[in-house]
C-alpha positions in Angstrom: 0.0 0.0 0.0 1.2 3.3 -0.7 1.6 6.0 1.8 1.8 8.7 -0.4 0.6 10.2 -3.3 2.7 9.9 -6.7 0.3 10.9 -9.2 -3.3 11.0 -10.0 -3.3 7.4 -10.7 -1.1 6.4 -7.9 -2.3 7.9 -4.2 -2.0 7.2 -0.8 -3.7 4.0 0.4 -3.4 2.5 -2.9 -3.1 -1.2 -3.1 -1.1 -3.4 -4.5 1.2 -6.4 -4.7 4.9 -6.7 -5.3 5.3 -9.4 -8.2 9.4 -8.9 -8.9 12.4 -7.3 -7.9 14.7 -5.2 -10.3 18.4 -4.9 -9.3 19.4 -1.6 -11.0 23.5 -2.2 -10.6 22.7 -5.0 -13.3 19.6 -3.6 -15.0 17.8 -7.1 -14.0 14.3 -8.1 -13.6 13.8 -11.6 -11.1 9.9 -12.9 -11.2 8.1 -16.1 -10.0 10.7 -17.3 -7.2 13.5 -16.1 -8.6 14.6 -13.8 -6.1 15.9 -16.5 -4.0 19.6 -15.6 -5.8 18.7 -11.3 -4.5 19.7 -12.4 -1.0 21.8 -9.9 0.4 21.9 -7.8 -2.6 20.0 -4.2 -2.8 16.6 -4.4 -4.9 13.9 -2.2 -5.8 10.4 -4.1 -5.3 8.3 -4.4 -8.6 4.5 -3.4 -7.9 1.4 -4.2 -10.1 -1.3 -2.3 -7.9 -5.0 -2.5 -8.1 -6.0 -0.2 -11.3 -3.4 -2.0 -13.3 -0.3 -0.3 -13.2 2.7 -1.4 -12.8 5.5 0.2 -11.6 9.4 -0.1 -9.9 9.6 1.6 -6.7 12.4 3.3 -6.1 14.2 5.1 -2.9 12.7 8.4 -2.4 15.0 11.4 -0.7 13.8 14.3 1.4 14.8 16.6 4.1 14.0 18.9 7.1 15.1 22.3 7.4 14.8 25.3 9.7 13.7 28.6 8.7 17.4 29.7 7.8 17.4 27.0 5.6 20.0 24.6 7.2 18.9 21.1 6.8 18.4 19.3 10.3 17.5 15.8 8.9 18.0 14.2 5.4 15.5 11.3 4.5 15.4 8.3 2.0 12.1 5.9 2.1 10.1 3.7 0.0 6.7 5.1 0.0 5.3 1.2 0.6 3.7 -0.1 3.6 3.9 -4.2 3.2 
């Protein structure tokens, strides 16, 4: 499920279900049980949610700042709740 919103198709509280893995350092796609090889590896989870789409979800970055515009905390999450 999504906890935020990344378009108009794609919002907060949409569902879906993670059907691969992609491992961007090699530019490859694991389906079906194939991820048993990803272990220890860094992977981006492969999502075909509810209206269809389908989509890699990738690491998003963000930060705090005070009103000076010093940053007091610096962010990266995947917008999924499994």
């Amino acid at each position: 499920m999504l906890i935020k919103n990344l378009s108009r198709s794609l919002v907060n509280g949409t569902k879906g279900k993670v059907i691969g893995f992609y491992l961007s350092k090699t530019n490859e796609y694991y389906y079906n049980g194939e991820d048993e090889q990803l272990v220890d590896k860094t992977v981006l989870p492969i999502v075909k949610f509810i209206n269809g789409i389908v989509r890699i979800m990738d690491f998003e970055k963000w930060s705090i700042e005070d009103s000076k515009g010093n940053e007091l905390a610096r962010f990266q999450v995947l917008f999924l709740k499994v």
